[in-house]
Structures are given as structure tokens and as C-alpha cells.
C-alpha positions as CSV (number, residue, x, y, z in Angstrom):
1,X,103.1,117.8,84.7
2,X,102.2,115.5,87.5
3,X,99.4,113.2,86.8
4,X,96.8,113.6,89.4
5,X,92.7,112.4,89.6
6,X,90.3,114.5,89.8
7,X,88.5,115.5,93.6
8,X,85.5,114.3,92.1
9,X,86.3,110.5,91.9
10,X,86.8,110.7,95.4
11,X,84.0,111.5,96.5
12,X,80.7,110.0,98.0
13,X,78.8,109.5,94.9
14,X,81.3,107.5,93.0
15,X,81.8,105.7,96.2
16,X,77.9,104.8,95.5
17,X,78.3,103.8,92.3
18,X,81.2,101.4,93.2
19,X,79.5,100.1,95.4
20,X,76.3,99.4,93.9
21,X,78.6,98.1,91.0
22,X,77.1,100.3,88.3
23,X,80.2,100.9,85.8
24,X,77.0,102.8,83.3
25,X,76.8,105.5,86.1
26,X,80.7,106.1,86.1
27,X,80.5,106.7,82.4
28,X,77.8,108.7,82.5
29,X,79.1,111.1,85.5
30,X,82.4,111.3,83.6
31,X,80.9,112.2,80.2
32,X,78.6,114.8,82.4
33,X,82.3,116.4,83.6
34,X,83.7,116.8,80.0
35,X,80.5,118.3,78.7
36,X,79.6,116.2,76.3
37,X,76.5,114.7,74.9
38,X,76.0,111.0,74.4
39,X,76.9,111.5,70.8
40,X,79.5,113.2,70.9
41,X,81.6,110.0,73.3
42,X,79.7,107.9,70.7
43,X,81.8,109.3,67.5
44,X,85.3,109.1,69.7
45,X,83.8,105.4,70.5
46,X,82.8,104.6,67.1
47,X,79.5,103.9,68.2
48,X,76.0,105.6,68.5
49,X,74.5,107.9,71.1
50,X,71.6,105.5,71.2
51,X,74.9,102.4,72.3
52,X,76.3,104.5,74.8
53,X,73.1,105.2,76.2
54,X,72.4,101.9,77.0
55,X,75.8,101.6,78.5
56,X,75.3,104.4,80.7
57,X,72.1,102.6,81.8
58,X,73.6,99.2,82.4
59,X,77.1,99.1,82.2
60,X,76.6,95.5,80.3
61,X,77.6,95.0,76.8
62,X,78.7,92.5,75.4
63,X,82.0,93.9,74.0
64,X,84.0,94.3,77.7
65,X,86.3,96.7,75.4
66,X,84.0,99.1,74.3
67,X,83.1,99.5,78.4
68,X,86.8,100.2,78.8
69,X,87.5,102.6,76.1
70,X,84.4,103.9,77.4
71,X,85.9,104.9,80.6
72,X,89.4,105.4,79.3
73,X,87.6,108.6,77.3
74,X,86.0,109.7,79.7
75,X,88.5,109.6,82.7
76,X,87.0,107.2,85.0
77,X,90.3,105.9,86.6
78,X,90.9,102.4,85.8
79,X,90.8,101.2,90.0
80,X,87.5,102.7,90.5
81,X,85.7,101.3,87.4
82,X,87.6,97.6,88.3
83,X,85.3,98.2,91.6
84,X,82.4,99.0,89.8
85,X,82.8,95.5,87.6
86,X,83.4,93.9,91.2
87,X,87.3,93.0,90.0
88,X,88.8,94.8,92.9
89,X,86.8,96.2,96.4
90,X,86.9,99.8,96.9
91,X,90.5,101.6,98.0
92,X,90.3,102.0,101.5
93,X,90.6,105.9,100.9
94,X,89.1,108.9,103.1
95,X,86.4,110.8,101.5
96,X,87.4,113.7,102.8
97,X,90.6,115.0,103.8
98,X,90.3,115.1,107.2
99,X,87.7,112.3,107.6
100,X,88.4,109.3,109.6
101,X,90.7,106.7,108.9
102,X,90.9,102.9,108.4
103,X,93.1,101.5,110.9
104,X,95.1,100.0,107.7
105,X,96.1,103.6,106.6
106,X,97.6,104.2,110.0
107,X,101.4,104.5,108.7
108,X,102.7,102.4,112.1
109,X,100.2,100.2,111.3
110,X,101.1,99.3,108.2
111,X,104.9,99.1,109.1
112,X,104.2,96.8,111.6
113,X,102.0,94.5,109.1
114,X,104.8,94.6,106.6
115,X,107.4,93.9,109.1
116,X,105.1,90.9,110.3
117,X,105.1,89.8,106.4
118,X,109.4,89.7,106.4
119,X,110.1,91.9,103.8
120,X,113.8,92.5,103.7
121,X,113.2,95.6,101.7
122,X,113.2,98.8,102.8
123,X,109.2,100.0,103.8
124,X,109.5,103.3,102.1
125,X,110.3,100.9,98.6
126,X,106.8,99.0,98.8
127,X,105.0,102.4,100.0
128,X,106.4,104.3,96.9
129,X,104.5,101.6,94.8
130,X,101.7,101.8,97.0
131,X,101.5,105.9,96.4
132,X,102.1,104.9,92.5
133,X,98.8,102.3,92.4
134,X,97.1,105.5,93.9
135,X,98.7,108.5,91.9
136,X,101.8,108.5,89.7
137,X,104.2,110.8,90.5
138,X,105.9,112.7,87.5
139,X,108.1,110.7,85.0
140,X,111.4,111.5,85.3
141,X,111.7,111.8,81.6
142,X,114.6,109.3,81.2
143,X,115.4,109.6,77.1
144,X,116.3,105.8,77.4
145,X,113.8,103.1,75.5
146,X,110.6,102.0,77.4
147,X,111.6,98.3,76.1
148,X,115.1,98.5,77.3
149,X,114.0,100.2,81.2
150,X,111.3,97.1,80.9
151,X,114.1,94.7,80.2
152,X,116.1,95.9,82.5
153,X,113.3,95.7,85.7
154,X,112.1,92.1,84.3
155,X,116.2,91.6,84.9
156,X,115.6,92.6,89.0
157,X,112.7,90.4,89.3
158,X,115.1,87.5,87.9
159,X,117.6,88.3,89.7
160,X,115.9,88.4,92.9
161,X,116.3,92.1,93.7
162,X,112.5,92.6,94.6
163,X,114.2,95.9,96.7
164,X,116.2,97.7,93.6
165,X,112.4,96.8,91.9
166,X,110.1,98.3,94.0
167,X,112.7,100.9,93.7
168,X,112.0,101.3,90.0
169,X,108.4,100.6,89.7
170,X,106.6,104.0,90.3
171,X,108.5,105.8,87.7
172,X,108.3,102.7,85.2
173,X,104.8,103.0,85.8
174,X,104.1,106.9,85.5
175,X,106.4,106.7,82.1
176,X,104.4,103.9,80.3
177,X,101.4,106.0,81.0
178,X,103.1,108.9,79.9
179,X,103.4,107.2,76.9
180,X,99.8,106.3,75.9
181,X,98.6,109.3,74.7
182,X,98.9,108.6,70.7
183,X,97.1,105.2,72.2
184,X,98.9,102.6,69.8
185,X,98.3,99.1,70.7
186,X,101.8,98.4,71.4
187,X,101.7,101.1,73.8
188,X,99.0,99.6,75.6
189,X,100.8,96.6,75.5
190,X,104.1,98.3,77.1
191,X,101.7,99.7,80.0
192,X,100.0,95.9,80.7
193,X,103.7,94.0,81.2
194,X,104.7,97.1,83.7
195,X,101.8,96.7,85.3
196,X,102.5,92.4,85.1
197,X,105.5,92.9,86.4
198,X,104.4,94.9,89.2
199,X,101.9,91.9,90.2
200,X,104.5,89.4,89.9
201,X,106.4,91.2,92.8
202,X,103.6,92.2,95.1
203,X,103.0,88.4,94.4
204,X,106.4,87.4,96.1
205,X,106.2,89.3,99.2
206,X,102.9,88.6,100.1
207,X,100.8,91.8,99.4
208,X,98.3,90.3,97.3
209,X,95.5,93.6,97.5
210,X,97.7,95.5,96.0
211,X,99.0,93.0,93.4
212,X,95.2,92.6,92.8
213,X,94.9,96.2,91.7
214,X,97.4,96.4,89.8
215,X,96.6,92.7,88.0
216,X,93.3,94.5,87.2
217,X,95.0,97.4,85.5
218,X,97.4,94.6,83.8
219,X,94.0,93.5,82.2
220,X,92.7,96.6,81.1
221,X,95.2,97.5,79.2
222,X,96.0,94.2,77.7
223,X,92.5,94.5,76.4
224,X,93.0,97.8,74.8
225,X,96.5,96.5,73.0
226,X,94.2,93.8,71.2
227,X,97.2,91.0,72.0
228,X,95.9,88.1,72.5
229,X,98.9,86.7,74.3
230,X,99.0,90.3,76.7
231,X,95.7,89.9,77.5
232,X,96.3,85.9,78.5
233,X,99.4,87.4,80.4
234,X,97.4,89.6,82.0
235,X,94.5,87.2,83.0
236,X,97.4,84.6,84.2
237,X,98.6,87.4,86.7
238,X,95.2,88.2,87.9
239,X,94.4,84.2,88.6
240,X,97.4,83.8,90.8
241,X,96.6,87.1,92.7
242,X,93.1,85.6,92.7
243,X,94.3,81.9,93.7
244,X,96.0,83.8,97.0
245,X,93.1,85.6,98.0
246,X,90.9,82.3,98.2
247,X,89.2,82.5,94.9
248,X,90.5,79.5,92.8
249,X,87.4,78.4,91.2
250,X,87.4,82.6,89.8
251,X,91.0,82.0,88.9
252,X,90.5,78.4,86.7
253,X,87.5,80.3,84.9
254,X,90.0,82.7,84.2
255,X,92.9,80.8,82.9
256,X,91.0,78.6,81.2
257,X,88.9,81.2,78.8
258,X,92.2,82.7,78.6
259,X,93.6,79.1,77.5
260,X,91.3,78.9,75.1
261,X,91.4,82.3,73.5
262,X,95.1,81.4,72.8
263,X,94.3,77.9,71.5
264,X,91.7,78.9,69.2
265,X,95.0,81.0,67.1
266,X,96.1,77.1,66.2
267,X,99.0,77.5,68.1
268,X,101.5,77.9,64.7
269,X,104.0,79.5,66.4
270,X,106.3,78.8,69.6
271,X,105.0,82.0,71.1
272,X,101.2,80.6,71.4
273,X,102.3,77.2,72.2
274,X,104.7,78.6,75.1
275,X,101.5,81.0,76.0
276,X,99.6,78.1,75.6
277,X,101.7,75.9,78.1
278,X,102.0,78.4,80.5
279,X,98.2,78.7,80.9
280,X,97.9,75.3,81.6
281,X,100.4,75.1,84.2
282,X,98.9,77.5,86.0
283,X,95.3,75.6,85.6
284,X,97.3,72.8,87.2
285,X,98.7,74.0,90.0
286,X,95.1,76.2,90.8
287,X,93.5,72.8,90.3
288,X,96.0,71.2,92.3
289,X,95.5,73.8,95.5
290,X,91.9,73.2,95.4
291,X,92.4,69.3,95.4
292,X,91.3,69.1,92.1
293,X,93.7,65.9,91.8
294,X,92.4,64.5,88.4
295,X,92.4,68.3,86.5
296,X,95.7,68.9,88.1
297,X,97.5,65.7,86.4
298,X,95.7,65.8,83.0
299,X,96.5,69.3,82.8
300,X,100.1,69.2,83.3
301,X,100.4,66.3,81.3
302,X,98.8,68.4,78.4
303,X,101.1,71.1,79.3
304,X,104.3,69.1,79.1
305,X,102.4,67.9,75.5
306,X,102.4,71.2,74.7
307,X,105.7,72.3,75.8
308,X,107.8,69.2,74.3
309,X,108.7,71.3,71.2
310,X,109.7,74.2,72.7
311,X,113.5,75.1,73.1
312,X,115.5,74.7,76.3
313,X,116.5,78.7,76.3
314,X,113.5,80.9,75.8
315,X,114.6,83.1,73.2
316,X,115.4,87.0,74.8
317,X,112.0,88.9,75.1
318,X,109.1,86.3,75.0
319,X,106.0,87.0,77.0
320,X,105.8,83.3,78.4
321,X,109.5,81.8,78.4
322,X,108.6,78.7,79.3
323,X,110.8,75.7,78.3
324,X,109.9,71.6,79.1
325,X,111.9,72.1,82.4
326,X,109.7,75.1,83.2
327,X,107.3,72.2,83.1
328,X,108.6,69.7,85.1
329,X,109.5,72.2,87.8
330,X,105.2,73.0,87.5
331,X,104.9,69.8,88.3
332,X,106.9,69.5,91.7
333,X,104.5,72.2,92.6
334,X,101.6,70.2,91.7
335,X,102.2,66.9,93.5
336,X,103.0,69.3,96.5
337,X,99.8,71.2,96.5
338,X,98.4,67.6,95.9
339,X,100.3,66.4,99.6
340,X,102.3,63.8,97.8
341,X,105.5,64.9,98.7
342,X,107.1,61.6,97.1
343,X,106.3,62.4,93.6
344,X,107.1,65.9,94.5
345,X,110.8,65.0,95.0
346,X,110.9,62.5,92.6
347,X,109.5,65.0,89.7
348,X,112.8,68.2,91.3
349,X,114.9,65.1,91.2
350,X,115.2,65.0,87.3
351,X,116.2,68.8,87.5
352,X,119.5,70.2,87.4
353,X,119.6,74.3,88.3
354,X,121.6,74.9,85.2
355,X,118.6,74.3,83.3
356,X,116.8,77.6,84.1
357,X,118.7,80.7,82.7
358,X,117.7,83.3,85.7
359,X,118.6,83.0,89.2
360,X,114.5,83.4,90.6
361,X,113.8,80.0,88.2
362,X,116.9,77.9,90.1
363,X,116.2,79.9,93.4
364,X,112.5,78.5,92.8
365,X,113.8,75.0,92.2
366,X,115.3,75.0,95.5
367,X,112.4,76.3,97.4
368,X,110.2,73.6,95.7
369,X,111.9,71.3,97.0
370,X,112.5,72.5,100.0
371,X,108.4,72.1,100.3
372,X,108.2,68.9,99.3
373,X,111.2,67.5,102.1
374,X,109.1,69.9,104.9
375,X,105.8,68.3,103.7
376,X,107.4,64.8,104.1
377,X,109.2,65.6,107.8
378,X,112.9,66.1,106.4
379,X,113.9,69.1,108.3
380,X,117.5,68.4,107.6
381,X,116.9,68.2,103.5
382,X,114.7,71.1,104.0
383,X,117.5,73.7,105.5
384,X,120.0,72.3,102.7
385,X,117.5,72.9,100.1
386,X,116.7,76.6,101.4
387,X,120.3,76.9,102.2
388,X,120.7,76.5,98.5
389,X,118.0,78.5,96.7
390,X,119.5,81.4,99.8
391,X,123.0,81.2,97.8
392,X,121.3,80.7,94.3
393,X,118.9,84.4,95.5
394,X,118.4,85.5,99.3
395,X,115.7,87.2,98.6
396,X,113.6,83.7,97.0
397,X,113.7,82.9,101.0
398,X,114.0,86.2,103.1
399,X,111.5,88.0,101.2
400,X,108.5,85.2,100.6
401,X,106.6,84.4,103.8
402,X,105.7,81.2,103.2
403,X,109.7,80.5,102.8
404,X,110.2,83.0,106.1
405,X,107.3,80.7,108.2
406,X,109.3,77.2,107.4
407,X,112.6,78.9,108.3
408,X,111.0,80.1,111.4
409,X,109.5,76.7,112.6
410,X,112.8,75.0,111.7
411,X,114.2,77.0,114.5
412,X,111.5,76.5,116.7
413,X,111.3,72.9,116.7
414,X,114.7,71.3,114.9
415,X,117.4,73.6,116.1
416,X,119.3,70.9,116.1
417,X,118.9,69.3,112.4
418,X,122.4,70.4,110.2
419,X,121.8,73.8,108.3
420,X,119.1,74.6,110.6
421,X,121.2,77.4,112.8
422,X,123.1,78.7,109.6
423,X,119.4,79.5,107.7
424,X,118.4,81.1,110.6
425,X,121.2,83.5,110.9
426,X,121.4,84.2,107.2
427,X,117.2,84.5,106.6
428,X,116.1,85.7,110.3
429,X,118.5,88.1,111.3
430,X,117.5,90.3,107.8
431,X,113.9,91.2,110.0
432,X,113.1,94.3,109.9
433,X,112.5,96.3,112.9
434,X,108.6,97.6,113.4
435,X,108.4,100.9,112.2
436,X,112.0,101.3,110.1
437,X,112.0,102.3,106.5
């Protein structure tokens, strides 16, 4: 049965309530719709009527989780109350059916936008995951193993085939929820990394609202699984999203609680101390974009620390497969965002592709680097270096558009340089006309 939400969260009042960030009041208009006293969501909460009653009134407890289960029983959809706690702005949604709209809903509109961004993918593929943050279509109640269809996506996102993913995503997404109904924590934990890997997508090809709303959801439900390691996968998602939109010193406070909910385990096993290293390097490089230049170096010389024991391979299936080269490739990306392209180069110079086991990893090496030779005024080393990471994955240069903007002003201005002409046939001509898909 399709899943769809109610008229009622649509509507001018809850609007209100987001708006006036008052999570209490979406609680207590959801209990109000089920018919239920405040004791009777206390005993499915585990709590008493007197607790939820002061929830209702603030919306501020102490336990975030008991606000979310909150919500999760009473059917407050997990965008809307990420509105309410001022995670996420309000879905630019009509009120009423045949109410105005945004120019941004205009479907030309948006073609047009996405065409600008130089997605290679079909438009219909990103709107499908669009329609899927807003209302999941039916599963299509596929018999084969959540796991294995989540292996198999993470596969596309290595592989660079961000098209064949968006492809996937909506019914990946509208089966994991399909799955939550017995509400085991590894359930929960399923439906964060689906919605983790949707962010890391969105991520690539620039649409960062929607990447926030589903990090957002990533969070929630890492919450509810209990992990420890989900939820600081979750909050690392959510702080690059955040980092993108211009809200670094949101994003370190983020990765840095999250950091130090992992360390506090003791880091006994590889899996907290590649979670562990992970965290870091993205501290780094958000220090690192905001000039931070001091918290940028310490902390990716604490992540390498942290990372020297780890093996070369991530073994199959770990949450943060981070390795010491994973590192060092962190921190060509640091002395960029610093503006010392030297060290930059220096720091990819010590890599070899055949360290990193998926082609997005090498692809990334490439583009790196390609960076740090366009930050120093190489444009010849930068074609040969996006040249590369095109043969390694196209879609690590045709689909980003901060790769798609430096192929674009190497034609512009060094038409000339070697590689130069052969980039732009290979990367440019893949545009997308305004208005296909």
C-alpha cells in the first residue's frame, strides 16, 4: 500500500508550528489525530503523562531521542519536525493544491537549474529522488536482502554511476521504511545508511537542500538504531551538507561531539578507530575551508595517528573504510582548502591509485590533484590530472560542478595548453540540453 502523509501536515497550522520552531506543538497536534491522551503516548514512550506534557509544551528535553520516538509514534513526518528543531527550512510546498507556486517548483525551472549544475544524468533520475524525499512510492517488494540491495547501490556510488543510483534510490528508500515496522535497531540502522548514501550523492552533484533533508533523516534514524558509529555516520553526512551550505562552524560542532561520542568507547576495535579517523578528517578539512590553518594540521595529524594501525583494504562492509592512504589523500585536500598548493602536490605525490580499492577513491585522487595544479596556475597538469580521474570515472568530472567550472575555464582561457581540447570534448559535450529528461 503506497505510503502517503496525511493532508493535515500540510497545512497552515503545521506550517506555524515549523515556523515558530515548536517541535511540543507537532506532538501534541499528532497525538490530538490518533485520539489519544497524554498517557496513553506516555506508556508506548515509556514515560509519564506528566513527561510528555512538558514536551508537548516545550519541545526541549534533554533526551533528543525521546523527542524523536515522540514523533515517530505519533506520525509527525520526520522533514517537518527537522524544521521544527530548525535542522532543515520548510519544504517549499503549496498549501493548497491549487495555491501559488514558488518559482523553484516550476518544472522548466528546475530543469534549467539542474542543467546549469551539469548533471550528466537523466533529470527525471534526480526528480524521482526528489518525489521520494517528499512521498515514497510503493516498494516493489523485491524478495532479495536489504544488506545485499544496500551493497549493491554503495557499489554505484563507487563506481561512479551517480545515474544507475538515483535510479535506485526511491525504491531503496520506500523498502527500508517498509521494513521498520517491528522497529529493531538494526533496522533503523539499515534506513540511516540509505538515507547516507542518498546524501553522499546529492553531495556530488551539487544539490545540497535536498542532501540536507535527507542528512537530517540520516540522523534520525541513526538515533533510534542506538549505534554509536550510525549516528557519527550520520552527523559526518549532515556536516559536509552543512559545510556546502556556508555553515562550517555548525558543521565542526557537529563532527566534533560526534568525535567524541566515538572516542569516549576507547576505541578497542578497528571499527571505532576507523570511525574515529574519519571524524577527524572531516574536522580537518571543515577547519581547513574556514582557514582554520592550525586545527586543520593538528587534526589531520591526529587522524593519520589514529589511522596508522588500520589495514590498507577496509575489510567488505565497514561503516567508515578508511585506510592511512584515505588519510593522506585528506590531506591534499587540506593543504588545498589552506591555498598551499605546494604541499597539496607534494602530500598526492606519495599516492599511487592502486592504493584505493573503488574507482570514486582513485577518480578523487585525480581530481585532488587536479585542484591543487589549477590553484598553483598549471593548466596543462590540471587537464592531465582530470583527463585521468575522467578514464579512472567520467562521472568524478562531468557530474561535480566544481570539476565542470575548471574544465569550463580551461577552455575559456588555455585552449591551447595539451589535454585542454580533449577534456572539453569528453566532459562538455555530455551537457544536458535545458529542459531534457
Amino acid at each position: 500500500m503506497q505510503r502517503t502523509i496525511d493532508p493535515v501536515w500540510n497545512s497552515s497550522r503545521v506550517r506555524s508550528l515549523m515556523e515558530t520552531s515548536d517541535p511540543g506543538g507537532l506532538i501534541r497536534l499528532g497525538r490530538a489525530l490518533r485520539g489519544w491522551r497524554q498517557a496513553d503516548l506516555g506508556r508506548r514512550l515509556g514515560c509519564s503523562a506528566s513527561t510528555v506534557s512538558r514536551l508537548e509544551k516545550s519541545g526541549r528535553v534533554s533526551d533528543l531521542r525521546l523527542l524523536q520516538r515522540a514523533a515517530c509514534e505519533v506520525g509527525v513526518p520526520p522533514h517537518i519536525l527537522g524544521a521544527a528543531l530548525g535542522l532543515t527550512g520548510p519544504r517549499a510546498t503549496n498549501v493548497a493544491p491549487n495555491g501559488p507556486r514558488h518559482i523553484e517548483e516550476d518544472p522548466m525551472r528546475r530543469r534549467t537549474l539542474l542543467a546549469a549544475a551539469g548533471l550528466a544524468a537523466p533529470t527525471s533520475l534526480l526528480l524521482g529522488v526528489e518525489s521520494a524525499l517528499a512521498d515514497l512510492p510503493t516498494p516493489s517488494g523485491s524478495s532479495m536482502p536489504l544488506d545485499v540491495r544496500l551493497a549493491r547501490a554503495r557499489a554505484l556510488f563507487d563506481t561512479g554511476r551517480y545515474g544507475d543510483l538515483l535510479k535506485a534510490l526511491p525504491d531503496l528508500l520506500a523498502t527500508a521504511h517498509a521494513r521498520i515496522r517491528e522497529r529493531a535497531d538494526i533496522d533503523y540502522a539499515r534506513l540511516s545508511a540509505c538515507y547516507a548514501l542518498t546524501v553522499q550523492v546529492l553531495v556530488k552533484i551539487g544539490r545540497y537542500d535536498q542532501a540536507r533533508l535527507a542528512a537530517d533523516r540520516a540522523g534520525l534514524y541513526a538515533d533510534l538504531s542506538g549505534s554509536p558509529l550510525v549516528s557519527a555516520a550520520a552527523a559526518r553526512e549532515l556536516a559536509i551538507v552543512l559545510r556546502h551550505q556556508n555553515q562550517a562552524d555548525t558543521a565542526q560542532r557537529l563532527v566534533l561531539r560526534a568525535a567524541s561520542a566515538v572516542e569516549s568507547t576507547g576505541l578497542h576495535t578497528q571499527a571505532q578507530a576507523a570511525a574515529y579517523a574519519q571524524l577527524l578528517c572531516t574536522t580537518s578539512y571543515t577547519a581547513a575551508r574556514a582557514g582554520g590553518r592550525d586545527e586543520a594540521l593538528s587534526m589531520i595529524e591526529d587522524a593519520a595517528r589514529a589511522a596508522r594501525d588500520l589495514p590498507a583494504v577496509p575489510p567488505t562492509g565497514r561503516l567508515f573504510a578508511i585506510t592511512p592512504a584515505s588519510v593522506q589523500l585528506y590531506q591534499v585536500g587540506v593543504h588545498w582548502a589552506l591555498g598551499d598548493a605546494g604541499a597539496a602536490i607534494r602530500a598526492g605525490g606519495q599516492l599511487r591509485p592502486e592504493q584505493f580499492t573503488t574507482a570514486e577513491r582513485k577518480g578523487r585522487l585525480h581530481t585532488d590533484m587536479a585542484r591543487a595544479w589549477w590553484q598553483w596556475g598549471k593548466p596543462e597538469e590540471t587537464a592531465q590530472s582530470l583527463l585521468a580521474a575522467f578514464r579512472v570515472t567520467p562521472a568524478e568530472v562531468r557530474d561535480r560542478p566544481s570539476m565542470r567550472a575548471i574544465v569550463e575555464e580551461l577552455n575559456r582561457s588555455h585552449a591551447q595548453a595539451a589535454g585542454v581540447r580533449e577534456l572539453g570534448r569528453l566532459v562538455l559535450a555530455a551537457a544536458p540540453r535545458a529542459g531534457a529528461g
